[in-house]
C-alpha positions in Angstrom: 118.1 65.5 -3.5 121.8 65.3 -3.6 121.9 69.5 -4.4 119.0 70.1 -1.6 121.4 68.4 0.8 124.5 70.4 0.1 122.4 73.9 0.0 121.7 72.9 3.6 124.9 72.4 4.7 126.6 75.5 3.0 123.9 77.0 5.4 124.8 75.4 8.1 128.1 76.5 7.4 127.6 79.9 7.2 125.6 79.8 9.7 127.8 78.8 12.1 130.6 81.2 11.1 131.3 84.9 12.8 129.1 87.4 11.7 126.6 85.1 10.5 124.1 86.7 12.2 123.4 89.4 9.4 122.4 87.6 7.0 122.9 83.5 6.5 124.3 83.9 2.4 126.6 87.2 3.1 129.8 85.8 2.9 131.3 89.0 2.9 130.0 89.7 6.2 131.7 86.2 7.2 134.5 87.4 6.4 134.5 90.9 8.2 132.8 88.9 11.8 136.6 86.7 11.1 138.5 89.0 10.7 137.1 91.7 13.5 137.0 88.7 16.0 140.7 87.8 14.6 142.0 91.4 15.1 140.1 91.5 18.8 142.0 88.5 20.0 145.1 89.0 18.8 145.0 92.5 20.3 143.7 91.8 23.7 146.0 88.1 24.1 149.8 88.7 22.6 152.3 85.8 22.4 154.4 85.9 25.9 156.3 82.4 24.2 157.8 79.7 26.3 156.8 81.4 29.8 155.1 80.0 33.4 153.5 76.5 32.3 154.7 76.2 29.1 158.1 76.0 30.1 157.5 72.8 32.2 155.5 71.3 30.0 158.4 71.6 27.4 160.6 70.3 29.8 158.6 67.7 29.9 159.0 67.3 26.5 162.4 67.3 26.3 162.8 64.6 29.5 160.3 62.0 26.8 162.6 62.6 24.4 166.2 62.8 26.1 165.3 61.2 29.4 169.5 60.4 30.5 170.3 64.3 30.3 167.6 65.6 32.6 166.5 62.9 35.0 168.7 64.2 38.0 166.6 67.5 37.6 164.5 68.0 40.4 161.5 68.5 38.3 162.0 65.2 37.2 162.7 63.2 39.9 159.9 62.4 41.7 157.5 62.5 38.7 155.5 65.5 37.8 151.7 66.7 36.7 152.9 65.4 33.8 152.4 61.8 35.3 148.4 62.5 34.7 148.3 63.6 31.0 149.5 63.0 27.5 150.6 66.1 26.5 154.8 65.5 27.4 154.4 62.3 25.3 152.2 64.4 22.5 155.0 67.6 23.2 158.1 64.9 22.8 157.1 63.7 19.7 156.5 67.1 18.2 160.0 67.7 19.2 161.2 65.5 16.5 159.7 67.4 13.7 159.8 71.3 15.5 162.2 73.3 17.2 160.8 74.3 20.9 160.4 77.9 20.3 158.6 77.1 17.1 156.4 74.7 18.6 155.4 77.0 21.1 154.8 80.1 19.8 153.0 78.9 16.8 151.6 76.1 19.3 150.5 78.9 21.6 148.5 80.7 18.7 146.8 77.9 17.6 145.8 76.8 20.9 144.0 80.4 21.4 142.5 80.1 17.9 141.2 76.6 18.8 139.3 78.0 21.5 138.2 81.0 19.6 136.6 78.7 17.4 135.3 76.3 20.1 133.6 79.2 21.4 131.6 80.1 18.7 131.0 76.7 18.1 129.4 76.5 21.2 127.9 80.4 21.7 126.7 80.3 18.2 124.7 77.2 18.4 123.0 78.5 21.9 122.3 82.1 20.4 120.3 83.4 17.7 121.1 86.9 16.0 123.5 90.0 16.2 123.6 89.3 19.9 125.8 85.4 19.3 128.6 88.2 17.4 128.8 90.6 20.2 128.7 87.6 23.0 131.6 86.2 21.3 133.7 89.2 20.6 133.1 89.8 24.6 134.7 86.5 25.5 138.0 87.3 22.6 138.6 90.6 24.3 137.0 91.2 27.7 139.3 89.9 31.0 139.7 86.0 30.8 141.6 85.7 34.2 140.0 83.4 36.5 140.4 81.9 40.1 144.1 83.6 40.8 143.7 86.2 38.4 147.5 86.6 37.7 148.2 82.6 36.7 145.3 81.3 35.1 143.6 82.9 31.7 141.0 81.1 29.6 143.4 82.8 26.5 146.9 82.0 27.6 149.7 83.3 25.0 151.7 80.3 25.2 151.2 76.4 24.9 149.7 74.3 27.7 147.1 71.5 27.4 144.8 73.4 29.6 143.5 75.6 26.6 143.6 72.7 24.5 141.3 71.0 27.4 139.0 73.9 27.6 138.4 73.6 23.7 136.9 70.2 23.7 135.3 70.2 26.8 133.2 73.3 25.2 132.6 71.0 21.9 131.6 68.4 23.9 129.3 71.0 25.7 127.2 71.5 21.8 127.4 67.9 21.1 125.4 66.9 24.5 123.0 70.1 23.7 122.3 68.5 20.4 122.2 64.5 21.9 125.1 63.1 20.0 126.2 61.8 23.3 129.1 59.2 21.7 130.5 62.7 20.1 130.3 64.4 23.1 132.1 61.8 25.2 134.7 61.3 22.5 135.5 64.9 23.5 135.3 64.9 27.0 137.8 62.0 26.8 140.0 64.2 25.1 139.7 66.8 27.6 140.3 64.2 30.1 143.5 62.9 28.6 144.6 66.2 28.0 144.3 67.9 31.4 141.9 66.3 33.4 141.6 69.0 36.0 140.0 71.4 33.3 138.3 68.7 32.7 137.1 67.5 36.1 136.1 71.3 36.5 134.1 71.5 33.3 132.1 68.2 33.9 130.7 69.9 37.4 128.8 72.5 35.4 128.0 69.6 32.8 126.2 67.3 35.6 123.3 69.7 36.7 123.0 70.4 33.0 122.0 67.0 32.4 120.0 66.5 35.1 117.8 69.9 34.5 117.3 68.6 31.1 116.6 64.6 32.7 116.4 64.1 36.0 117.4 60.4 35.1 121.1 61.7 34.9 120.8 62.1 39.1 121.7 58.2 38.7 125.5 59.1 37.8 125.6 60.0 41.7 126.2 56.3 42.2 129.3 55.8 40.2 130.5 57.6 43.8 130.0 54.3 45.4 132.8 52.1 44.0 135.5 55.0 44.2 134.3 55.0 47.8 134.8 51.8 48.6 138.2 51.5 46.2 139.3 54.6 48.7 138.3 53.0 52.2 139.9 50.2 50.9 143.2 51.7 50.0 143.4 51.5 46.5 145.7 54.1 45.5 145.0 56.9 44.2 141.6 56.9 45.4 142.8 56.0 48.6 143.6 59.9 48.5 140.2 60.6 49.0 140.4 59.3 53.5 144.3 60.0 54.0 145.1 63.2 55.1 148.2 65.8 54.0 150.4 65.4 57.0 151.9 68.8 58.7 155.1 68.9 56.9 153.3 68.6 53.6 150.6 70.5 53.9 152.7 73.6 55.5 154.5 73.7 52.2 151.8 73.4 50.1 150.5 76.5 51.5 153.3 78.1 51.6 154.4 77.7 47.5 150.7 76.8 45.7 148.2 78.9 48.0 145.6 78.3 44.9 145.3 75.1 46.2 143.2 76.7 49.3 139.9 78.7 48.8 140.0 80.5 52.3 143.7 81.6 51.5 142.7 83.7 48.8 143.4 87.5 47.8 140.1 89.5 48.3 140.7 90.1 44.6 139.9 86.7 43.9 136.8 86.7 45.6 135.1 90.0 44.3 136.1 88.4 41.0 134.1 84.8 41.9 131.3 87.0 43.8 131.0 89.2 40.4 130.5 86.3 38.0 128.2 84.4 40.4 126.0 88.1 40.3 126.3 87.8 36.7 125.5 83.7 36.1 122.5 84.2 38.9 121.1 87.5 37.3 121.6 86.0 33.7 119.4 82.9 34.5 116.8 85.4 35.7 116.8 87.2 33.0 118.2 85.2 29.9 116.0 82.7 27.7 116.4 79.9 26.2 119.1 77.5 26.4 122.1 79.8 27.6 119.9 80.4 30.6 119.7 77.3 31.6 123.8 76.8 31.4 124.4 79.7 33.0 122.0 78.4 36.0 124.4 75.0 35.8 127.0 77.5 35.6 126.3 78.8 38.9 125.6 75.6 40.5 128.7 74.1 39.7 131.1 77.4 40.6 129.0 76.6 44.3 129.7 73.2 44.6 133.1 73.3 43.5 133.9 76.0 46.1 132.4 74.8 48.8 133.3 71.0 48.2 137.2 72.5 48.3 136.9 74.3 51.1 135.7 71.5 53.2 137.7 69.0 51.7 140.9 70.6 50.9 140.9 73.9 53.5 138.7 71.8 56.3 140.2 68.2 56.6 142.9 68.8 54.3 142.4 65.4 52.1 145.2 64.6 49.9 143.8 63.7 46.7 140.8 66.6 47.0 143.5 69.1 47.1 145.4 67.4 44.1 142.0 67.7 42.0 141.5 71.2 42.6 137.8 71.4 42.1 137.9 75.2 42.4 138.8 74.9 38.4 135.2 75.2 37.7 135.8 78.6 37.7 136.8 78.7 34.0 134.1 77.2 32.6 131.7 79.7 35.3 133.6 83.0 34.5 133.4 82.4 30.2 129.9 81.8 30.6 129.6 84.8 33.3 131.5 87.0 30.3 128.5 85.8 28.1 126.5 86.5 30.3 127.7 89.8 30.9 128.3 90.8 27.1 124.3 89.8 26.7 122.7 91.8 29.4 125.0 94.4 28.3 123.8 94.6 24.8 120.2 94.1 25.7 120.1 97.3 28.0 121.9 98.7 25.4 119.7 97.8 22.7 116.8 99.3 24.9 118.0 102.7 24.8 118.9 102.4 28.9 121.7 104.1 29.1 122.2 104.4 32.7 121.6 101.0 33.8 124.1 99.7 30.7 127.1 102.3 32.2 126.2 101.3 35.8 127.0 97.9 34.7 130.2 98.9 33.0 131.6 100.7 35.7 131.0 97.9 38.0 132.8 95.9 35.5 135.8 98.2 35.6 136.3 98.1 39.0 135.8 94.7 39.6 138.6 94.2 37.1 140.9 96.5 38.0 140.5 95.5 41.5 139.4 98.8 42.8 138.0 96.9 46.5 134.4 96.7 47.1 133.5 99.9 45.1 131.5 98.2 43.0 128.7 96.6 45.1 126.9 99.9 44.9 126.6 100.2 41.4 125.8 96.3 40.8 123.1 96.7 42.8 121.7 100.0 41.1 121.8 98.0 38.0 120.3 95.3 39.4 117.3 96.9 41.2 117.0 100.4 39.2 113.7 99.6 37.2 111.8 98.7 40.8 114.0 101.6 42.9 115.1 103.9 40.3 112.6 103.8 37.8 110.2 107.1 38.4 113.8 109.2 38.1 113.4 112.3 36.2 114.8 112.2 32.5 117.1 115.5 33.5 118.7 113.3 36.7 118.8 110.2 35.1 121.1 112.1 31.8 123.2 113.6 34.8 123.6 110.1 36.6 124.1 109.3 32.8 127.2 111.7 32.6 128.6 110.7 36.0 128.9 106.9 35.2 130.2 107.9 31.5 133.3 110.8 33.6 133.8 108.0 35.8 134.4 105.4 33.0 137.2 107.6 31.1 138.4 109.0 34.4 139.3 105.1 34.7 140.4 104.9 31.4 143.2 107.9 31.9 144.6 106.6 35.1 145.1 103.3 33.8 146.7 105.1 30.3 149.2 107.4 33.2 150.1 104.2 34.5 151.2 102.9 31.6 153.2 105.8 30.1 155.2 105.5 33.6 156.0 102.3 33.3 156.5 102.9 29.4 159.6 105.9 30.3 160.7 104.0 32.9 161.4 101.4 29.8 163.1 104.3 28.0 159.9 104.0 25.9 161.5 100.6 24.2 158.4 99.4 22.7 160.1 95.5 22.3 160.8 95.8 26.4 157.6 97.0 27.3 155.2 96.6 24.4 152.7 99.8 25.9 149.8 99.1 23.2 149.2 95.8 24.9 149.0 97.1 27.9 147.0 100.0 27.0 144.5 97.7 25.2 144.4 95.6 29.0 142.1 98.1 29.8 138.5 96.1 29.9 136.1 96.8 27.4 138.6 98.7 25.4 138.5 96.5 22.6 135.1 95.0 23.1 133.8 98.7 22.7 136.0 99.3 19.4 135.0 96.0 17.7 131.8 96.5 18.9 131.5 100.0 17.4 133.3 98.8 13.9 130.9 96.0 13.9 127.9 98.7 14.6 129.2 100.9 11.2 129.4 97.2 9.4 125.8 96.7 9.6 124.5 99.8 8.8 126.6 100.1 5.8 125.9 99.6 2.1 127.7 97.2 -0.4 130.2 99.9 -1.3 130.8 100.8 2.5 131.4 97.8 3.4 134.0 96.9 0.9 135.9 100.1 2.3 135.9 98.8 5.7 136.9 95.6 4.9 140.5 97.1 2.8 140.9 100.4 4.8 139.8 99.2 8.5 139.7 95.6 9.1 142.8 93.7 6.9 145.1 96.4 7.8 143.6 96.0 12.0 144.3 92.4 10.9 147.9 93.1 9.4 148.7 95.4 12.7 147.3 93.0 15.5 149.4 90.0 13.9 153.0 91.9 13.9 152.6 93.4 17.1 151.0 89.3 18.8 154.8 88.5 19.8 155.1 90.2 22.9 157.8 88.4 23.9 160.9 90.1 26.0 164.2 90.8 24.0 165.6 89.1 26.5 163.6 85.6 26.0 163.8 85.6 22.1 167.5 85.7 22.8 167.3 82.9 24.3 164.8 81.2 22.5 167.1 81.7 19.7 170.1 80.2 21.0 168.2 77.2 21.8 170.2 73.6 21.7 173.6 75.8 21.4 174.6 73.9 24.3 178.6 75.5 24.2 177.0 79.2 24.4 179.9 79.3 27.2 182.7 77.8 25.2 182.1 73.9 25.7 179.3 71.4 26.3 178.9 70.9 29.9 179.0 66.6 30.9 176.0 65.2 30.4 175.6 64.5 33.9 175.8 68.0 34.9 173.6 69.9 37.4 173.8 73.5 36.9 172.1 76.6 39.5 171.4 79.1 36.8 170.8 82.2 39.2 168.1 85.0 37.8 166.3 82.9 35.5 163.8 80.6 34.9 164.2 76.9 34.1 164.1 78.0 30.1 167.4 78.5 29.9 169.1 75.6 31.5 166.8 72.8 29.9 166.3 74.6 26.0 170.3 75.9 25.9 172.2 73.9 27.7 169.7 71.2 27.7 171.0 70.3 31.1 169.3 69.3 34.5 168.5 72.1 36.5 169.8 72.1 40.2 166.9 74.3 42.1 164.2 77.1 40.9 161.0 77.7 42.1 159.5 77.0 39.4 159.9 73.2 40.1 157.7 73.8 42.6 153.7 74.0 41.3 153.3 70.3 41.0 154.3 69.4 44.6 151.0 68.6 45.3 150.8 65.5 43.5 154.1 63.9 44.8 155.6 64.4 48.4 159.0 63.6 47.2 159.8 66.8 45.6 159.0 69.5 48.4 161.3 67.1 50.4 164.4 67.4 48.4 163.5 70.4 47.3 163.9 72.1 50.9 167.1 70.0 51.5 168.3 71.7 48.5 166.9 75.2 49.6 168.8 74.7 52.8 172.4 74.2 50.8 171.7 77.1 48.9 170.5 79.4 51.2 173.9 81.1 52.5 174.2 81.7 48.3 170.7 82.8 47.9 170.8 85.8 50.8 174.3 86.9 49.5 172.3 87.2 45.9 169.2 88.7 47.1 171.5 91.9 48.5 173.4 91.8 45.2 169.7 91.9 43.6 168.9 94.9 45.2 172.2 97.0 44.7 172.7 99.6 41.4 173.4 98.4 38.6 176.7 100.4 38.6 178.3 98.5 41.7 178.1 95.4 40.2 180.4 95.9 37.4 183.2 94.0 39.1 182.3 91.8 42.2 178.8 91.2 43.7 180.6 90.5 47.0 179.2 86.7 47.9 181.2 85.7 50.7 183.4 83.0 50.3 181.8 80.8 53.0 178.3 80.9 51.1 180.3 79.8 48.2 181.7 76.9 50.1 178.8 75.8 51.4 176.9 75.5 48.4 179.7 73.3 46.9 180.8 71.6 49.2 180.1 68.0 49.5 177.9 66.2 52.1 174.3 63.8 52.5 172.9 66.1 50.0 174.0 66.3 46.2 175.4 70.0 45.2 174.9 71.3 41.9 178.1 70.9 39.3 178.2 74.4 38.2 177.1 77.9 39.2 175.7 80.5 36.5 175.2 83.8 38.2 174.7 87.3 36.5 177.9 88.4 38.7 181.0 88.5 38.4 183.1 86.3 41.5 186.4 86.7 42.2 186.6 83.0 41.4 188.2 81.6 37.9 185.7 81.6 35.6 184.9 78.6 33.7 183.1 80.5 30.6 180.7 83.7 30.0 177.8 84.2 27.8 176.7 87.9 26.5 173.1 87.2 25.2 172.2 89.9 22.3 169.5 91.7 21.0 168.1 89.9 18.5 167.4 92.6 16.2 169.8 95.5 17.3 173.3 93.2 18.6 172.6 95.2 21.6 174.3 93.3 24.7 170.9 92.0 27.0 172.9 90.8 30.0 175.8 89.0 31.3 176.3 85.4 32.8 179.2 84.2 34.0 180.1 79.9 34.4 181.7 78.7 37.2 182.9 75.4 38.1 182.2 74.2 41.5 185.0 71.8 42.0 187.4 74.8 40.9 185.5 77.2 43.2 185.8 74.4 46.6 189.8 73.7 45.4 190.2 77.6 45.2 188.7 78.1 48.7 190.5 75.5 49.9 194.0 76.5 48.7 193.2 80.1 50.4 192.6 78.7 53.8 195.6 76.3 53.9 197.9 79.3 52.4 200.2 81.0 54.6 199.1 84.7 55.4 200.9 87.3 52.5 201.1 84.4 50.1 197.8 85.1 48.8 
């Protein structure tokens, strides 16, 4: 008995691993499906670092941990998204054991291999056969932007809790398909904890689930009551659900987190939601089994999640609507419309229908690389060519054949032109513009590849095999794992100076607020590990608390005479900034001076004043000792006395 039992569960095991599908006791097929799936998403999602989210949220971090040194940070100082999960607390303690860039890069890996996993977790226990390997090798290396297509990625290269949410909430997704409901909970609570707006979004595809499977699950619908009542009532924060954004708010909401609105959109965004809703909708026509019937709750959800923010958040403009941001529901909707599109793909495929299969590529291709409306023709040729198209002559349908396959690689070399441009402009420094990343962005690219190696894996014998495994796929692996830090020269520097907080000769006071002009947050909080004064990047999480846009625009409005003078220094040559950007004295003045609002303590600007300098820092190349840039301290009570002695001075004293 005791044997019989563990037999079963190696076979579960292997069962459930990547490549699987081949056979349940071919381990070494195991291995290859890991290592090709490995090699896919290491070369379609590099390692950006400590970059957009990740910075805050080790900001965050840092504020648990050393609260006195950064609570005059506007960031800080109204409370953050941070307020609604535990990830600053689970970041701060981490802190103690890991250096910040350690944590997250290798924290940024492992959150894209957790949800790797989850994902075959979860597509491996809905699908059956070679078609479960190519689905998930289609969501590792196809597009996994969502929603605004240039902030939000189901694989993100660096650490935020949202990946971390989306991996759970799928687990919880098998648990519920299999009824181990106090599992799946246990998850979702996870999720919740962890971000609960990738949460919030995943649970609205999770609903009609349930109530396909049981229409007994409708009865959730009431829990509505009580958090209706709690709102009219004025229980806070529920009470968000009846008080509306006033003017001042709302206008810049719209004007710094435009996400936040559905109708204020890039067309981009919605060919992308109109494309996976084709997908989940065709997919549950076509599709079996139990992936149908998710990609049907798929579509349901993406709907009601839409449609519920635009009258909500776009129509009455209800604060605590547009702080939940139901429109998330388009992660959960565009992986499963990637599924969805990797299967129907490999079933025409499979067929021997060449033409619909490249009608649907193409489509693909210019949906993702936003070529406008372009591909509504050839979605609905693949949709509708066995009723329309069907009686076609074999001799047109091998030309429309050749068409679709010239227009696929016609795509293909434009993208690769772009590239090399960008590439020389670069001086073709492969650490400054890493081109085989980019050159891999182009969809399908490495879907196809894998794909293919995959193909030659199956139809190989023993001794085949064994040579693609040493001469193809460890050395793929080896290659894909050095060239995953895509980080800039610029941010390792940084990252590697991190907690030198004299990089400019001393420690600034503890107190300090610094105006670090040209770069992000990263800088000030993980160097100098001092509060920062104003960047935009403080700015995402306004939504949630009124108080920052408020000081936030008082501080805009002292800076502002500083921040034109810089934006024409931005856009002059190089060459003519060698001695003096030219910031008029005035602008100077004002941003120092002292009045109702605070002013920061010091200035760090990538100029050169004719002020006295308090310091200078020449970031290097890490690898080369190659100067990256130049940023020059100064202090603003020596920059207001300096002023001040020049306008008292007689004329031809100074």
């Amino acid at each position: 008995m005791k044997r019989s039992w563990q037999y079963k569960n190696r076979l579960f095991l292997l069962r459930m691993m990547p490549g699987a599908g081949i056979c349940k006791r071919d381990l070494l097929s195991v291995v290859a499906g890991v290592l090709l799936g490995a090699s896919a998403l290491l070369l379609a999602h590099r390692g950006v670092g400590i970059y957009q989210d990740s910075m805050l949220y080790m900001g965050l971090g840092l504020h648990w941990l050393q609260p006195d040194l950064y609570s005059r940070d506007l960031f800080f100082a109204f409370g953050s998204q941070g307020d609604y999960t535990i990830f600053p607390w689970l970041i701060g303690n981490l802190l103690k054991w890991f250096r910040p860039s350690e944590l997250f890069f290798w924290g940024g890996l492992l959150g894209m291999l957790m949800f790797a996993a989850a994902s075959w977790f979860f597509i491996g226990a809905m699908l059956n056969g070679s078609s479960r390997f190519y689905a998930w090798l289609g969501v590792l290396s196809l597009p996994a932007q969502y929603v605004e297509v240039s902030l939000f990625s189901n694989f993100e290269g660096h650490l935020t809790p949202r990946v971390l949410s989306d991996s759970f909430c799928l687990m919880a997704m098998v648990f519920l398909g299999r009824k181990h409901y106090f599992a799946a909970l246990a998850c979702l609570a996870v999720a919740f904890v962890l971000h609960p707006l990738q949460a919030i979004g995943a649970t609205l595809i999770i609903w009609p689930w349930l109530v396909m499977s049981d229409r007994r699950w409708l009865h959730l619908a009431w829990l509505g009551v009580p958090v209706v009542i709690a709102a009219l009532y004025g229980l806070p924060p529920l009470d968000g659900l009846v008080r509306v954004l006033d003017p001042v708010w709302l206008n810049e909401i719209q004007s710094w987190t435009r996400q936040l609105f559905v109708a204020d959109w890039d067309l981009k965004n919605y060919e992308t939601l109109a494309f996976d809703a084709g997908l989940l909708a065709w997919a549950a026509h076509v599709l079996s089994g139990q992936i149908r019937r998710w990609c049907l709750a798929a579509l349901m959800g993406l709907c009601f999640g839409l449609v519920t923010s635009l009258v909500l958040v776009d129509g009455l403009h209800l604060e605590l609507p547009a702080a939940l941001q139901l429109w998330r529901v388009h992660w959960l909707a565009h992986w499963f419309a990637i599924v969805g599109f990797t299967l129907l793909l490999t079933k025409e495929w499979s067929k021997g229908d060449r033409v619909r299969a490249l009608s649907l590529v193409l489509a693909a291709l210019l949906v993702w690389g936003n070529f406008s409306l372009v591909w509504i023709p050839l979605l609905l040729s693949y949709l509708f060519w066995p009723s329309v198209f069907g009686r076609i002559a074999g001799r047109v349908r091998r030309v429309i054949c050749g068409l679709f396959a010239i227009g696929i690689v016609v795509l293909f070399f434009s993208h690769a032109s772009q590239i090399w441009f960008q590439f020389r402009v670069e001086q073709y420094q492969l650490d400054a513009f890493p081109m085989d990343w980019y050159l891999l962005s182009f969809p399908l690219l490495v879907f196809s590849s894998a794909s293919a190696v995959w193909r030659l894996w199956t139809v190989s014998k023993i001794n085949a095999r064994w040579a693609i495994l040493l001469m193809i796929l460890f050395p793929l692996v080896g290659v894909s794992a050095i060239r995953w830090d895509a980080r800039s020269p610029i941010a390792r520097a940084i990252e590697a100076n991190e907690y030198h907080r004299d990089v400019f000769g001393f420690e600034l006071p503890a107190d300090a607020q610094v105006f670090w002009h040209g770069e992000y947050v990263t800088p000030t909080w993980l160097v100098l590990q001092r509060a920062d004064y104003f960047d935009e990047s403080h700015l995402p999480g306004i939504s949630f608390h009124r108080g920052t846009i408020v000081e936030a625009r008082s501080r805009i409005r002292k800076l502002e005479p500083l921040l034109n003078a810089l934006s024409t220094c931005d856009r002059r040559p190089l060459v003519e900034l060698q001695h003096d950007c030219g910031v008029p004295s005035v602008a100077l003045a004002a941003t120092c001076a002292s009045g109702d609002v605070s002013h920061p303590d010091y200035l760090i600007l990538p100029y050169r004043l004719k002020m006295p300098e308090a310091g200078r820092w020449s970031p290097k190349h890490p690898t080369t000792g190659r100067v990256l840039a130049n940023y020059w301290l100064y202090d603003c009570e020596v920059i207001s006395a300096t002023i001040s002695a020049e306008v008292k001075a007689p004329d031809g004293l100074l």
